[in-house]
N, C-alpha and C positions, 0 to 999 in steps of 0.2 A: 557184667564185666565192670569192673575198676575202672578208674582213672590211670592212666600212666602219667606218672609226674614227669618222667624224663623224655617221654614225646607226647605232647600233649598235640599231635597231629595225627589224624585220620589218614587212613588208608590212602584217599585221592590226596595227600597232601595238603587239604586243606585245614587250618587252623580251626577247633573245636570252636561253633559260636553256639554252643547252647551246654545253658548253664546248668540246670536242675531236670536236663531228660535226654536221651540218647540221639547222639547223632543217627542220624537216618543210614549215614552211609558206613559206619562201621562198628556202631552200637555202641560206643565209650560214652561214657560222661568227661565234660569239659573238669570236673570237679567233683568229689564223695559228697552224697546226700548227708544232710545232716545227722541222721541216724548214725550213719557208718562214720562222722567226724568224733560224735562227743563217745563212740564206745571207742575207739580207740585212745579216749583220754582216759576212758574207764578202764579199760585196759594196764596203759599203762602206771594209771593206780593203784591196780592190782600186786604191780611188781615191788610197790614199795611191801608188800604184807611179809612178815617173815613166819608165816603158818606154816609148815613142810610139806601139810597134806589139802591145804586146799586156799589160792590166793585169788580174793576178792575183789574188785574196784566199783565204785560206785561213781554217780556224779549225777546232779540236779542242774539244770537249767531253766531258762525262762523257754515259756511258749514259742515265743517268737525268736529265740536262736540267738538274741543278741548280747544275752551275759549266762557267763559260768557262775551260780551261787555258790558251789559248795560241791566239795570233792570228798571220798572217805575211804578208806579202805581196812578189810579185818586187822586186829591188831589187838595188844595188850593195855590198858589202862597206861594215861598221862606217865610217864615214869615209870611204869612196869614192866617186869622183865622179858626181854624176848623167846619166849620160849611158853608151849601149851600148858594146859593143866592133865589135859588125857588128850593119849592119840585115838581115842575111841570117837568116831563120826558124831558129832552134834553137843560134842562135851568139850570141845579145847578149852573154854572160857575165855575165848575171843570176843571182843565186842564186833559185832558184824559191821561188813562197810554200811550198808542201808543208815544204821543209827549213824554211823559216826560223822557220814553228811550229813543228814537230818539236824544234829544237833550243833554241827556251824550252820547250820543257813536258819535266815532274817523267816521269821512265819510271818510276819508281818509284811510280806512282798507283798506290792497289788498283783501284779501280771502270775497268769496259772504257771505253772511247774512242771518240769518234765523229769523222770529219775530214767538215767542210762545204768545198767547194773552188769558183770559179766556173768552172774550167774542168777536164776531164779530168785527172788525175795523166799525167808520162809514166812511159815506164818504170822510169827511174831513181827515181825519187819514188816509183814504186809499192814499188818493193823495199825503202827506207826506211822506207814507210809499214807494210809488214808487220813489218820489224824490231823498230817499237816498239809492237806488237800493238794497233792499230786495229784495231777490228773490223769498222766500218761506214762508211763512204768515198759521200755524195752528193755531183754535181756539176752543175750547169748549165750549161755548154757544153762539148759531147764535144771533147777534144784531135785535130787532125789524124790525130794516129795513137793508133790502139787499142790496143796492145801493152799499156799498161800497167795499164787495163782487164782486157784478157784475163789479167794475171800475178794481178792482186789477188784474182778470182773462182778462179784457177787454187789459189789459198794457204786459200782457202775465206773468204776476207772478203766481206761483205754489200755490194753497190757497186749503187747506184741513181742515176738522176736526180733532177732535183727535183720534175717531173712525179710518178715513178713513187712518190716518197718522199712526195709529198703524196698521191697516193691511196692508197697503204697506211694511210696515217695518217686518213683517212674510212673507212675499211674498218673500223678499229677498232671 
């Protein structure tokens, strides 16, 4: 269950005092685990893409939750035109969100890295993604193809859904 922002009181009435695990007595969180905060920023990254057939968001964070590095979402070259090169699946000539965070954010962060993505990494994206040592990779909608999936887990990177990243994070 969500947070309800507009009652953030429990069934008995009483005020939500826990912060990162389910009230006992009506099973809310006081507050969205951080998995489910930074996709809904990737989400709404997404909405900046103006691809017609498939919009993107990405977003890197620190390990510990406490800065946004770098947001990106699919899209055309600095100044280039809104619009594909082919509506044929995996040719638009988009640069994918994956890179286009990757290449605003500092690689010279000390603190590890987290990529929140709305959709699977492909392969190529995964390979990048290990290069600039992400360590944790959630997504929201699995990509057609797994391959890059199987490379990230294959690099030993931690790679969850949003599902699976939000119940880890009640399990705490």
């Amino acid at each position: 269950m969500s947070f309800n922002r507009m009652n953030p009181y429990c069934v008995t009435g009483e005020h939500h005092k826990y912060k990162d695990s389910e009230c006992p007595d009506c099973g809310q969180f006081e507050r969205p685990a951080w998995a489910e905060t930074w996709m809904m920023v990737a989400r709404t990254m997404a909405e900046r893409s103006y691809d017609p057939r498939l919009r993107v968001g990405a977003i890197i964070v620190s390990e510990d939750n406490t800065q946004m590095l770098s947001v990106g979402y699919n899209g055309n070259y600095k100044g280039g035109p809104h619009e594909h090169e082919s509506p044929e699946p995996g040719k638009s000539g988009f640069i994918h969100a994956e890179i286009n965070a990757l290449v605003k954010c500092d690689y010279n962060f000390p603190k590890k890295k987290h990529m929140y993505v709305t959709h699977s990494p492909c392969r190529d994206c995964a390979k990048l993604i290990i290069n600039a040592d992400i360590v944790h990779v959630v997504y929201q909608v699995q990509y057609r193809d797994p391959s890059g999936l199987d490379l990230l887990r294959s690099a030993g990177i931690e790679v969850l859904s949003i599902e699976e990243a939000i119940l880890k994070a009640k399990a705490r």
